[in-house]
N, CA and C of each residue as an Amber inpcrd file, in Angstrom:
protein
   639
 145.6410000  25.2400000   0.0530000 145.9220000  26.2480000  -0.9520000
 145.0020000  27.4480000  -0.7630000 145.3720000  28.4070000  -0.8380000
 144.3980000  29.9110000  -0.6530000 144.0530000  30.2020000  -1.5960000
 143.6980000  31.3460000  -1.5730000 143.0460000  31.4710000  -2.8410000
 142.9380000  33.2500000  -3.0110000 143.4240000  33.7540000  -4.0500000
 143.2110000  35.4190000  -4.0760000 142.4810000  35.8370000  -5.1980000
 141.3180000  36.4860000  -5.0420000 140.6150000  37.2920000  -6.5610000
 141.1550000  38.6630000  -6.3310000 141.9320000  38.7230000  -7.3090000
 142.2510000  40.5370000  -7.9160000 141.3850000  41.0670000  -8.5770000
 141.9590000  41.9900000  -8.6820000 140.6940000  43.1260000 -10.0410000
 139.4230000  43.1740000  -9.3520000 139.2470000  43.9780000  -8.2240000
 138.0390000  44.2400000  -7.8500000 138.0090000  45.6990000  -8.0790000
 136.5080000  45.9820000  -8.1700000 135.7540000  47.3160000  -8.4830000
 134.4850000  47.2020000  -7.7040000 133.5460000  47.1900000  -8.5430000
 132.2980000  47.2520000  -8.9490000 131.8240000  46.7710000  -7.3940000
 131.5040000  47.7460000  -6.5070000 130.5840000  47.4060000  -5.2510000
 129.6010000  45.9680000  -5.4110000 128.6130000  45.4190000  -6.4060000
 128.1040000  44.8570000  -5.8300000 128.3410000  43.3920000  -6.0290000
 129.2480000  43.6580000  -7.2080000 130.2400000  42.2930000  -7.4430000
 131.2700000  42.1220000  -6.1220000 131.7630000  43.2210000  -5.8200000
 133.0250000  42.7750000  -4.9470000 132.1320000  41.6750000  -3.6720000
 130.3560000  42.1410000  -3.8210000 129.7250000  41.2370000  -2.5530000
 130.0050000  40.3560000  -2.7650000 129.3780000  39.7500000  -4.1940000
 129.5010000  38.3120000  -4.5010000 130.4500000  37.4080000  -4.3630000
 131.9780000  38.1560000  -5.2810000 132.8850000  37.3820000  -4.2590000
 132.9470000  37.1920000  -2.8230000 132.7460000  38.2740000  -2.2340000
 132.7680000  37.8690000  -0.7430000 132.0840000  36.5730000  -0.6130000
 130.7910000  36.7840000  -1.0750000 130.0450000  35.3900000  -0.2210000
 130.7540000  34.2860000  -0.7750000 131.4080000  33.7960000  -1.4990000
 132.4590000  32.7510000  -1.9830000 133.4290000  32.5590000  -0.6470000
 134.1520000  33.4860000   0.2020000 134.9990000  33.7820000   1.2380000
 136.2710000  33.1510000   0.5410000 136.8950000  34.3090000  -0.3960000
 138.1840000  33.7510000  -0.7710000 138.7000000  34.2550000   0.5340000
 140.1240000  34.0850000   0.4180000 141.6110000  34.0930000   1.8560000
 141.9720000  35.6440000   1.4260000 141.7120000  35.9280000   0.4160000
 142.6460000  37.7350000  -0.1040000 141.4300000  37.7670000  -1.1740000
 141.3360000  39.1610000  -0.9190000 140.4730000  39.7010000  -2.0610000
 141.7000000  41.0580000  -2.6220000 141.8970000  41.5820000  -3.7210000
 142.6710000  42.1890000  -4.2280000 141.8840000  43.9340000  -5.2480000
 142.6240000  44.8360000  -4.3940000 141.9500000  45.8390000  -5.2560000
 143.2220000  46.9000000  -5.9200000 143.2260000  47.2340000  -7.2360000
 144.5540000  47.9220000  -7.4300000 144.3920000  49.4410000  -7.3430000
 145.4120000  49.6960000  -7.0060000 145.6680000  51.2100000  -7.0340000
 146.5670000  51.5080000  -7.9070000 146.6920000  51.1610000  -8.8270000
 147.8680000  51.4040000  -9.8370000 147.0590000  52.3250000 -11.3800000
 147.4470000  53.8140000 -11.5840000 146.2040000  54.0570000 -12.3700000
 146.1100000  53.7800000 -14.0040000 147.5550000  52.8390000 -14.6490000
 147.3780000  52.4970000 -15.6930000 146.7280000  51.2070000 -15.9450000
 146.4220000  50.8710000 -15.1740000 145.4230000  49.4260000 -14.5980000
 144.1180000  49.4330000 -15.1450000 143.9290000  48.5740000 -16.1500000
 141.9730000  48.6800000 -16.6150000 140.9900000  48.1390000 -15.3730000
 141.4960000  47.9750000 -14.0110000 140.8900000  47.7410000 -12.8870000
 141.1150000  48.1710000 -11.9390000 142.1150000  49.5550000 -12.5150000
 142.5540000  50.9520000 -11.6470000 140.9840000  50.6840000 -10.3700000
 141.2190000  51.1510000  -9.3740000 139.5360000  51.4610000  -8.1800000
 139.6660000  52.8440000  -8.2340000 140.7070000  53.7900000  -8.0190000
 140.4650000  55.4900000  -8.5350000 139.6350000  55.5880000  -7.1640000
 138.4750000  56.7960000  -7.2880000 138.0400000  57.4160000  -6.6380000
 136.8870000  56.6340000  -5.6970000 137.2280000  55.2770000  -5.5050000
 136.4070000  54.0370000  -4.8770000 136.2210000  54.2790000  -3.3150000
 134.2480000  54.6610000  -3.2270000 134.3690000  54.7480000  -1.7970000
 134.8440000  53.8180000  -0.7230000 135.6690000  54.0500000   0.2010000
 136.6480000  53.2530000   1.0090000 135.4520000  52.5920000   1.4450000
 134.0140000  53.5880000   2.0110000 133.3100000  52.4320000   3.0160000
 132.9320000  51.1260000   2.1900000 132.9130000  50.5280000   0.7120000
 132.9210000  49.5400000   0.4990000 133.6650000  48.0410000   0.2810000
 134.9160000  48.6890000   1.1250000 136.2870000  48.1290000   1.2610000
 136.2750000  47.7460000   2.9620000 135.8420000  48.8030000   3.7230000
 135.8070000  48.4860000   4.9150000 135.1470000  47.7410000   5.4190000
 134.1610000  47.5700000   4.3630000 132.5250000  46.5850000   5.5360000
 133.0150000  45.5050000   4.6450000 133.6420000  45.1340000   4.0760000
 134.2560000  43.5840000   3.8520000 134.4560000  42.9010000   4.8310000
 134.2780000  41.3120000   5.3360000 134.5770000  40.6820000   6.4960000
 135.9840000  41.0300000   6.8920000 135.9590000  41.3940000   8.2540000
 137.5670000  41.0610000   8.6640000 138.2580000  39.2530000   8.5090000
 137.6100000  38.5060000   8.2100000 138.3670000  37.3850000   7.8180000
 138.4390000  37.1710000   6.2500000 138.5280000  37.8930000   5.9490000
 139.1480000  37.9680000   4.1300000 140.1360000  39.4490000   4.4580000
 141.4110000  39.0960000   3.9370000 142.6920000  39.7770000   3.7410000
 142.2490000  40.4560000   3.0170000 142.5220000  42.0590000   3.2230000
 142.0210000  42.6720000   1.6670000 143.2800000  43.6030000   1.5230000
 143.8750000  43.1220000  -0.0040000 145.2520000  44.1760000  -0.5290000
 144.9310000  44.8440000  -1.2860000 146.3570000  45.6390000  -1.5330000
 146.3040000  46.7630000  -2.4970000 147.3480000  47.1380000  -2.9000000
 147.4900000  46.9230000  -4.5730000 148.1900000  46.8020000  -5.3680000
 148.8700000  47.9400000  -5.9890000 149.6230000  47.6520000  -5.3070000
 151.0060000  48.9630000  -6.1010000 151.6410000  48.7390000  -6.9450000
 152.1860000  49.2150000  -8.0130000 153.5070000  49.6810000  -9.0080000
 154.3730000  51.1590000  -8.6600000 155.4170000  50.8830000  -8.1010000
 156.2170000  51.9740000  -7.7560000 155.2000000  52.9010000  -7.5470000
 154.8730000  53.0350000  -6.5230000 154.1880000  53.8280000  -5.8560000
 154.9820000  54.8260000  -4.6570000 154.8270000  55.8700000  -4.2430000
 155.4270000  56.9190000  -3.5600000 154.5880000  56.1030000  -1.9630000
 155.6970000  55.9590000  -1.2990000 155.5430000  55.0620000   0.1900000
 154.5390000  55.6600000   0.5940000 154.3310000  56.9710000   0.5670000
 153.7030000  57.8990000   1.2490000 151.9590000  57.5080000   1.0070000
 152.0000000  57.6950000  -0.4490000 150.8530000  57.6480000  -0.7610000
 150.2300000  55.9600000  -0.4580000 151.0670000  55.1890000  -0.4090000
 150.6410000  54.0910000   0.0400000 150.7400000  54.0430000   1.3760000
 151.0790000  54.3420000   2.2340000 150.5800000  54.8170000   3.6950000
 148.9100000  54.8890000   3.5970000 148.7230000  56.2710000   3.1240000
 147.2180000  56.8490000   3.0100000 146.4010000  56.0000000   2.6650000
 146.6280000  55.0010000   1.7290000 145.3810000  53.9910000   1.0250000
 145.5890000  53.0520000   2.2760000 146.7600000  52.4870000   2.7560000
 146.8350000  52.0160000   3.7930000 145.5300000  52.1200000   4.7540000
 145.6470000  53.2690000   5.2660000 144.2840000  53.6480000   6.2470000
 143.4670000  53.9690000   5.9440000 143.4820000  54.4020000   3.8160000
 141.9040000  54.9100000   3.6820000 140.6760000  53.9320000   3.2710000
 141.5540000  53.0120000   2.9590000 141.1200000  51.5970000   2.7800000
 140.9980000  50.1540000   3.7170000 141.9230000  50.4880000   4.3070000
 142.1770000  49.3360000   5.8450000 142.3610000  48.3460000   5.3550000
 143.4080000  48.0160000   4.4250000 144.5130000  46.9780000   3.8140000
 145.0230000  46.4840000   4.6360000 144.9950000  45.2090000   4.8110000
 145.5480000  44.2230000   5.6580000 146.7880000  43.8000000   5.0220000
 147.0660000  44.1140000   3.5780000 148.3140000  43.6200000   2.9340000
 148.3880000  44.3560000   1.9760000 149.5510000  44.7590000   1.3500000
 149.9150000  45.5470000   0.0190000 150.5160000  44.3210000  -0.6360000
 150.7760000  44.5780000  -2.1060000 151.1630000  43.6970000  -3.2700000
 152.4790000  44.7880000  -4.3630000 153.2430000  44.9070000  -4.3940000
 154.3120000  45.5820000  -5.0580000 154.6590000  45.0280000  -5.8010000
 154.4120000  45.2190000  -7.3180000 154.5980000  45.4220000  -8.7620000
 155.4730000  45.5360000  -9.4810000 156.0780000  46.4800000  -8.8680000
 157.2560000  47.3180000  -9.4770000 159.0220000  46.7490000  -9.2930000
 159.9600000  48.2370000  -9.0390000 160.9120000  47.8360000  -9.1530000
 161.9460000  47.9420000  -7.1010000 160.1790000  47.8810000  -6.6510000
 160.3780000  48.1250000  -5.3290000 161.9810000  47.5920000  -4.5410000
 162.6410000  47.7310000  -3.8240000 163.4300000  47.3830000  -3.3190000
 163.2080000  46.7740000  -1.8260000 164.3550000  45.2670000  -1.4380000
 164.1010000  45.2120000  -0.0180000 163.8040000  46.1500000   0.9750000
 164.8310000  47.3610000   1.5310000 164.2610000  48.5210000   1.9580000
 162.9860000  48.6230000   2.0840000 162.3140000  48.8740000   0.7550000
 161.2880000  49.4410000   0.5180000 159.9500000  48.4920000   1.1770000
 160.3100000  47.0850000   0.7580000 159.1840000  46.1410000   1.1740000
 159.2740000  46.4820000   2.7020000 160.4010000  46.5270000   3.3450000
 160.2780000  46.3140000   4.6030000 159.5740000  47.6200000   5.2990000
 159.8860000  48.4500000   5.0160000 159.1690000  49.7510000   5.6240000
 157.7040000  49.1920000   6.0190000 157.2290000  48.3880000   5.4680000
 155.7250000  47.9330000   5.5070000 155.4550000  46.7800000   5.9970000
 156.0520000  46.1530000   6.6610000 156.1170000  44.8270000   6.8770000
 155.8670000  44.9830000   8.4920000 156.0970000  45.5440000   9.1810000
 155.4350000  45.6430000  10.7460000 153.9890000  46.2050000  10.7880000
 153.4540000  46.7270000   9.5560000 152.2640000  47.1830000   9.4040000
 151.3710000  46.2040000   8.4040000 151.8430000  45.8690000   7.7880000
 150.5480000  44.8380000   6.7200000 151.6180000  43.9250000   6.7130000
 150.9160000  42.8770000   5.7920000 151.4860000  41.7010000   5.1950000
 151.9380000  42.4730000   4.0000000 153.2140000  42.0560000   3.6790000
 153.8150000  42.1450000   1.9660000 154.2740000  41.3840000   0.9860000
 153.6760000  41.0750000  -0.1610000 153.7440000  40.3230000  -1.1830000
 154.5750000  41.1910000  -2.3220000 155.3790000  40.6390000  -2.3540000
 156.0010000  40.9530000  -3.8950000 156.1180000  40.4660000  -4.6430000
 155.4770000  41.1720000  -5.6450000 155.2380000  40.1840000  -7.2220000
 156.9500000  40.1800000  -8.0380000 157.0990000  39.2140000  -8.4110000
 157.9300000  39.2230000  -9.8850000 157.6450000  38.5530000 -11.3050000
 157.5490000  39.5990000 -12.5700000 157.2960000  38.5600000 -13.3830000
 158.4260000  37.3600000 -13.8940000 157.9860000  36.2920000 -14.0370000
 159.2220000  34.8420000 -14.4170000 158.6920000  34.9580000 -15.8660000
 159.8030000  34.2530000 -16.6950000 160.5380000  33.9460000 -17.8050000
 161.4290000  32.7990000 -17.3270000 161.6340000  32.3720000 -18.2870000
 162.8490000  31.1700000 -18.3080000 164.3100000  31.7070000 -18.3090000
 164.6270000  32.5610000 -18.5900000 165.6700000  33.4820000 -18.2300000
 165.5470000  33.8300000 -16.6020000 164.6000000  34.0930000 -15.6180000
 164.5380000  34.5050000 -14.6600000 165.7250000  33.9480000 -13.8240000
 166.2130000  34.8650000 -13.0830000 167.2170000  34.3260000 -12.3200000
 166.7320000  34.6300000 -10.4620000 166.2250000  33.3370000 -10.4710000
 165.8560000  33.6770000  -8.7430000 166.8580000  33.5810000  -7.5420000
 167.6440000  33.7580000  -7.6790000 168.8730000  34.1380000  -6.8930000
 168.5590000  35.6340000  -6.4700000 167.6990000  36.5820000  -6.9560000
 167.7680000  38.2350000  -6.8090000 166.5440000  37.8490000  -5.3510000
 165.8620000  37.2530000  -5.0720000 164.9170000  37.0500000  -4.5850000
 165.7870000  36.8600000  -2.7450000 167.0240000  36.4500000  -2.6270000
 167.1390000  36.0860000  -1.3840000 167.8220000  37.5040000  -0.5390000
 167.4330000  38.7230000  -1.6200000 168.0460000  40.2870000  -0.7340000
 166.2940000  40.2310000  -0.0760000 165.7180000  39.6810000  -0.6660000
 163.7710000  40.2240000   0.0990000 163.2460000  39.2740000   0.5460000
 164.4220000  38.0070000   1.3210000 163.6580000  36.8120000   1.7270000
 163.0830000  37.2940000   3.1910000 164.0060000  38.0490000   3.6920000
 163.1750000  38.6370000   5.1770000 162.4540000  40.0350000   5.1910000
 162.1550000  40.3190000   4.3310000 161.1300000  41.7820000   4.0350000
 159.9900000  41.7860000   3.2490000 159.9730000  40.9320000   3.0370000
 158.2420000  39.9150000   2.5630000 157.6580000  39.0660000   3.2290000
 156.5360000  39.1120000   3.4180000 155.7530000  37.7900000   3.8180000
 155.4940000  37.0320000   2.8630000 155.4030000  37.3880000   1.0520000
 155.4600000  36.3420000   0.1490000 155.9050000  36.7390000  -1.0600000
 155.5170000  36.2030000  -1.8140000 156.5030000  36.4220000  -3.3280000
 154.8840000  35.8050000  -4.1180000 154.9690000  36.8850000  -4.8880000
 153.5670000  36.7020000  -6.0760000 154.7460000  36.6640000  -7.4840000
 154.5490000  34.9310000  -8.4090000 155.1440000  34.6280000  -9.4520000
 153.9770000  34.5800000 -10.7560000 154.0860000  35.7970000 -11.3550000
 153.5940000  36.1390000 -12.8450000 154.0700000  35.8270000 -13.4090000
 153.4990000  35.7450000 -15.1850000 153.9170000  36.0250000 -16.0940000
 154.9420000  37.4150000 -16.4210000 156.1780000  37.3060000 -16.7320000
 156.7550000  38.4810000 -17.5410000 156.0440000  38.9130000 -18.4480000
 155.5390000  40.0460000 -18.5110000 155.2230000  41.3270000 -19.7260000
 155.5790000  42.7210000 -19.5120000 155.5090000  43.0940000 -20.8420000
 155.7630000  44.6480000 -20.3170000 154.7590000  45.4410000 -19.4280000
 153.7210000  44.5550000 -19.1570000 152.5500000  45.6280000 -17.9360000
 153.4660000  44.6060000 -16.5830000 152.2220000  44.7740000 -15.8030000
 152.4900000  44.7150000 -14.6190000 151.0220000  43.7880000 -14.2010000
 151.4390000  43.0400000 -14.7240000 150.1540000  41.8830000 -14.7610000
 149.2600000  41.8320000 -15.4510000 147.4670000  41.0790000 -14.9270000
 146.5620000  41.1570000 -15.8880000 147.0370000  40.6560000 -17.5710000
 147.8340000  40.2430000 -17.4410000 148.0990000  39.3470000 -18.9740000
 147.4910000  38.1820000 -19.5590000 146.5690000  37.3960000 -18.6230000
 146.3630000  36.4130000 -19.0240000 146.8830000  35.1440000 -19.4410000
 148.3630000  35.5160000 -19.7610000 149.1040000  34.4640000 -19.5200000
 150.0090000  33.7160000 -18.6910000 149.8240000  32.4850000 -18.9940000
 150.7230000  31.6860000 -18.4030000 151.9680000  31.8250000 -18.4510000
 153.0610000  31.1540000 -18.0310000 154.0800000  31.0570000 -17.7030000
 154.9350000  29.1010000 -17.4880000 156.1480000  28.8850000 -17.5980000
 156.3910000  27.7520000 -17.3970000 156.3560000  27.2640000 -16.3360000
 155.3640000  26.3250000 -15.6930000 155.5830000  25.9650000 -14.1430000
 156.7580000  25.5120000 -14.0010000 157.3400000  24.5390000 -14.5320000
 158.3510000  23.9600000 -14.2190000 159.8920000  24.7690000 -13.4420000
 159.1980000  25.9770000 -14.1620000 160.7450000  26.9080000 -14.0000000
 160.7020000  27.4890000 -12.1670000 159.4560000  26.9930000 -11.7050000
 159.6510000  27.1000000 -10.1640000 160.3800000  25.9630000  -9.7180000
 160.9590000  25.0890000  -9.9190000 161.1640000  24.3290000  -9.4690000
 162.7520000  24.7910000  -8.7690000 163.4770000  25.7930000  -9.7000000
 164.2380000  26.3560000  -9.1940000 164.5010000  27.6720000  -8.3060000
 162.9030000  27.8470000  -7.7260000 162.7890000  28.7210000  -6.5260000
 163.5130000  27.4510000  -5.5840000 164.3570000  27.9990000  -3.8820000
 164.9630000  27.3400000  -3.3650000 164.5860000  27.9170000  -1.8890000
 163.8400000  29.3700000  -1.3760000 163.3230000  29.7650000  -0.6830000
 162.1930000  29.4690000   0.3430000 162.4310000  29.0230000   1.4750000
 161.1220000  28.9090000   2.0480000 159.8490000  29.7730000   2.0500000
 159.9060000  31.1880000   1.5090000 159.0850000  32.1420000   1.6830000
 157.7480000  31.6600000   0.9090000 156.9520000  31.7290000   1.3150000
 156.0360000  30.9040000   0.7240000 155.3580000  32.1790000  -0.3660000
 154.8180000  30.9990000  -1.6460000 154.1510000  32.1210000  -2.8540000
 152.4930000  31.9080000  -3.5980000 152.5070000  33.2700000  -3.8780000
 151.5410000  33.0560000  -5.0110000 151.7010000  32.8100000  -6.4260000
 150.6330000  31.6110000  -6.8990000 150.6400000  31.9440000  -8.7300000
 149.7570000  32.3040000  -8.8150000 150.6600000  33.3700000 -10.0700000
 149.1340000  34.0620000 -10.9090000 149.7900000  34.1810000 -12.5690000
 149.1580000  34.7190000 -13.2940000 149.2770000  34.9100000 -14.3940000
 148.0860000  33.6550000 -15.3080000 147.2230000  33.7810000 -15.8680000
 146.7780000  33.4900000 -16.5680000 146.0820000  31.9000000 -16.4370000
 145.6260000  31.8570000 -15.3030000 145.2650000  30.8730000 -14.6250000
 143.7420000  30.8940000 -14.6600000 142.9060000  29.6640000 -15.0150000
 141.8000000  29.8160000 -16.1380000 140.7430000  28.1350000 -15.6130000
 139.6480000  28.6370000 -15.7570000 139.2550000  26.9760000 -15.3040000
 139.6040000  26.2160000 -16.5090000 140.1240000  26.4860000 -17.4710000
 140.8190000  25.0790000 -18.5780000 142.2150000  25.3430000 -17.9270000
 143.0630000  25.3910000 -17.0710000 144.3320000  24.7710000 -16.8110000
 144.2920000  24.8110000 -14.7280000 143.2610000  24.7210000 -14.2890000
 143.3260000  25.0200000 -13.0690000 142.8520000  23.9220000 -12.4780000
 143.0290000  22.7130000 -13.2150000 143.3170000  21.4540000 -12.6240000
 144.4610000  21.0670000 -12.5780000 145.8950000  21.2180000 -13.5140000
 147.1100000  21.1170000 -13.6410000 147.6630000  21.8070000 -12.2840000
 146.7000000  22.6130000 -11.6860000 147.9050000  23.7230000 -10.9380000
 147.9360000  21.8700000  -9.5690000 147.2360000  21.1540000  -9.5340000
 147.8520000  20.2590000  -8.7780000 148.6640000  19.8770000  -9.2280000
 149.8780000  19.8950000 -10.0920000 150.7730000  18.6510000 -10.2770000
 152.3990000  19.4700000  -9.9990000 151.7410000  21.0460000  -9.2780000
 152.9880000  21.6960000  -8.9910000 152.8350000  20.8780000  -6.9690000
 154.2030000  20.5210000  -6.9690000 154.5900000  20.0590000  -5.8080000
 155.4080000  20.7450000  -5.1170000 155.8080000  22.0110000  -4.9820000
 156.2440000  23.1900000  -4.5990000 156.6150000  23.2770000  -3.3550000
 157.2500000  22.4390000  -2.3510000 156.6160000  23.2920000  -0.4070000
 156.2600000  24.5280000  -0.1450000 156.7470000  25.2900000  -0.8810000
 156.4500000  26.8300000  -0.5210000 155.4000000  26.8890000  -1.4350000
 154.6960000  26.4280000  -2.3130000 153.3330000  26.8660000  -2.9310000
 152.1730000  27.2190000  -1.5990000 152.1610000  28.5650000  -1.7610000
 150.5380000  28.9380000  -0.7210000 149.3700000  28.8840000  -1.5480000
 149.3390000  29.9750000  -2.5120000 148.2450000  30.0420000  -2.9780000
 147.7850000  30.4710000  -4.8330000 146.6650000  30.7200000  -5.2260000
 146.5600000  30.9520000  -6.1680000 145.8520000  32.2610000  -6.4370000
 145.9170000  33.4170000  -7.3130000 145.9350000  34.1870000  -7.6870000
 144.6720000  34.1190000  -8.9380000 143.5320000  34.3140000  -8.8480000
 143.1930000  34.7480000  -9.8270000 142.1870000  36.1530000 -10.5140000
 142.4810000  35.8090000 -11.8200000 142.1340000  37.4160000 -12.2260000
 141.3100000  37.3160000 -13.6660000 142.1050000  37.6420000 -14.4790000
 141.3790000  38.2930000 -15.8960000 140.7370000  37.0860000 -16.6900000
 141.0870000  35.8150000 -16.4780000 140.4130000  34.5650000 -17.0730000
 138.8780000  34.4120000 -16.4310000 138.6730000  35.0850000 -15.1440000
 137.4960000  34.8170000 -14.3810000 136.7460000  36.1100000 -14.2960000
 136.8020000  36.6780000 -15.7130000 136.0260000  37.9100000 -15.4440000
 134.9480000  38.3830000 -16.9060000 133.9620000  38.5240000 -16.7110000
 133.1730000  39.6090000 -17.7590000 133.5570000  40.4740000 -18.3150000
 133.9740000  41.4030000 -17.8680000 134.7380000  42.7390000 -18.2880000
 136.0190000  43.0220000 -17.5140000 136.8800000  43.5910000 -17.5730000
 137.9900000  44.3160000 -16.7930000 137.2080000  45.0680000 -15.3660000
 137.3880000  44.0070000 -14.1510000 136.8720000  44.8270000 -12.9950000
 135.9530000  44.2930000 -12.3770000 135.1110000  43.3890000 -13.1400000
 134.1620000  42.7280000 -13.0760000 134.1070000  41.2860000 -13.2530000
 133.9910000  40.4230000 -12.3400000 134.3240000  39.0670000 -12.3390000
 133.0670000  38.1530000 -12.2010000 132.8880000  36.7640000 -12.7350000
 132.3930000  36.4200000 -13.4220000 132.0050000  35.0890000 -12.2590000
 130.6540000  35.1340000 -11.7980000 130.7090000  34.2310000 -10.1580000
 130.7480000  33.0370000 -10.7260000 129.8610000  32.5990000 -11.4020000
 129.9080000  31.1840000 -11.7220000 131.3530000  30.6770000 -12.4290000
 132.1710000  31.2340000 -12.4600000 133.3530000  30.7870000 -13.4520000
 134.2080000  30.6910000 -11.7280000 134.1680000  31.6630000 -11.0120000
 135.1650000  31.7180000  -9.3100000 134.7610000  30.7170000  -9.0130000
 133.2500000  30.1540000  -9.0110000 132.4490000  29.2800000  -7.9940000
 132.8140000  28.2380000  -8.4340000 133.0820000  27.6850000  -9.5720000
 133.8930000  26.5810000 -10.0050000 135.3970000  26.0230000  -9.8610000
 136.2310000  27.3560000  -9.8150000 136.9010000  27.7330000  -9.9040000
 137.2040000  27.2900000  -7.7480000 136.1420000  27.8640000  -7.0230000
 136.1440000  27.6130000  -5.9040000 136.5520000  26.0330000  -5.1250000
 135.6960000  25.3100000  -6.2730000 135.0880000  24.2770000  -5.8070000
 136.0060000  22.8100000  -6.4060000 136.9110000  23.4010000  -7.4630000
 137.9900000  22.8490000  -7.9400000 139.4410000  22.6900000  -6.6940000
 139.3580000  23.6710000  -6.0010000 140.4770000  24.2770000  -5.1610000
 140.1310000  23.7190000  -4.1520000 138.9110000  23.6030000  -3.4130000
 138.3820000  23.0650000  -2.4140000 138.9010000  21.5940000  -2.6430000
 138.7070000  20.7200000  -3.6350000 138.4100000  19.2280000  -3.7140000
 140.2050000  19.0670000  -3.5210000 140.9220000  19.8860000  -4.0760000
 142.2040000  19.8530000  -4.0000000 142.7460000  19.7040000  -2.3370000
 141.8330000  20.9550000  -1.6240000 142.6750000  20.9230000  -0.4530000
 142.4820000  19.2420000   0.4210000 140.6670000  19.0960000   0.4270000
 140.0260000  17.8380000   1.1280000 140.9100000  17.1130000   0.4380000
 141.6590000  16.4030000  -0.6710000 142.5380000  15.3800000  -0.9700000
 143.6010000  15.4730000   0.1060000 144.3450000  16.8810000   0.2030000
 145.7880000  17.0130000   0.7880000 145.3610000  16.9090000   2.2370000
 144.2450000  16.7510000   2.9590000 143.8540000  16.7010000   4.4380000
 143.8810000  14.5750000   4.4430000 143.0200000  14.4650000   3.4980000
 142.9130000  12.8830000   3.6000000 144.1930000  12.2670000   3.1670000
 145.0070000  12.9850000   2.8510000 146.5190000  12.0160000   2.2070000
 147.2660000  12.3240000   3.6600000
């Protein structure tokens, strides 16, 4: 299972996670975002290890301008929010990895998902709200059960060290990884080590089971 921290800012926090070595570290560019990065010097994005994935989070964003963060940042993967279209994912897909988020509901109908089964490298499954993540909440696991796609995904939404022992009892094949964010943080932007490091070390014991089974 991988593992992604979003909502990065704050230079000397973003170290700390590093030394954890999640699989994706996550920074948004979206500016109604309380973990908007804005005017964030790139060189503290760049001297990140090249073996941590580092994305960047769009909501209908103008291609263009995500080009530019592309190289001003040296994003190994973008994350799309919005009401992006296959087309659209794919334009980017010979250049980074692409994740597209959707938020689920029990209404969700994942049938819309097989126009972007070949113009993604994954599918990030939120909570539905009217933002665009950062909600804190959960969502019904169960209702993956009717994903039918090999494309492999992320959960996120509201995933917390009080329910982030349950995330074993999703049996998913396409489950990659986990997503976390606003449950593991101090403030908006600012994340909270000893809560990841647990949080780390929970995920870890998970994988050493699935190596010894």
């Amino acid at each position: 299972m991988k593992i992604k921290v979003c909502g990065l800012r704050d230079p000397d926090n973003i170290k700390a996670v590093e030394g954890l070595t999640p699989d994706y570290m996550g920074f948004i560019c979206y500016e109604k975002s309380p973990r908007f990065i804005g005017g964030m010097d790139d060189d503290e994005l760049v001297k990140i290890s090249t073996d941590i994935i580092k994305v960047g989070i769009f909501v209908d964003e103008d291609a263009d301008n995500i080009s530019k963060l592309i190289y001003k940042y040296k994003f190994d993967a973008i994350q799309l929010h919005g009401a992006e279209s296959p087309e659209f994912c794919d334009m980017f897909k010979h250049e980074v990895q692409v994740i597209k988020a959707f938020g689920v509901d029990k209404n969700f109908d994942f049938a819309q998902l097989d126009a972007y089964k070949n113009n993604v490298n994954y599918f990030l499954f939120d909570t539905k709200t009217a933002a665009h993540g950062g909600s804190g909440k959960t969502f019904d696991w169960s209702i993956l059960n009717k994903y039918k796609l090999d494309v492999p995904f992320f959960l996120s939404g509201g995933l917390s060290p009080n329910n982030l022992e349950d995330v074993k009892q999703i049996q998913h094949p396409a489950f990659y990884g986990v997503d976390l964010n606003s449950k593991f943080e101090v403030s908006p932007a600012l994340k909270d080590i000893d809560k990841l490091t647990q949080a780390f070390n929970t995920i870890n014991t998970f994988n050493s089971n699935e190596v010894r089974s």
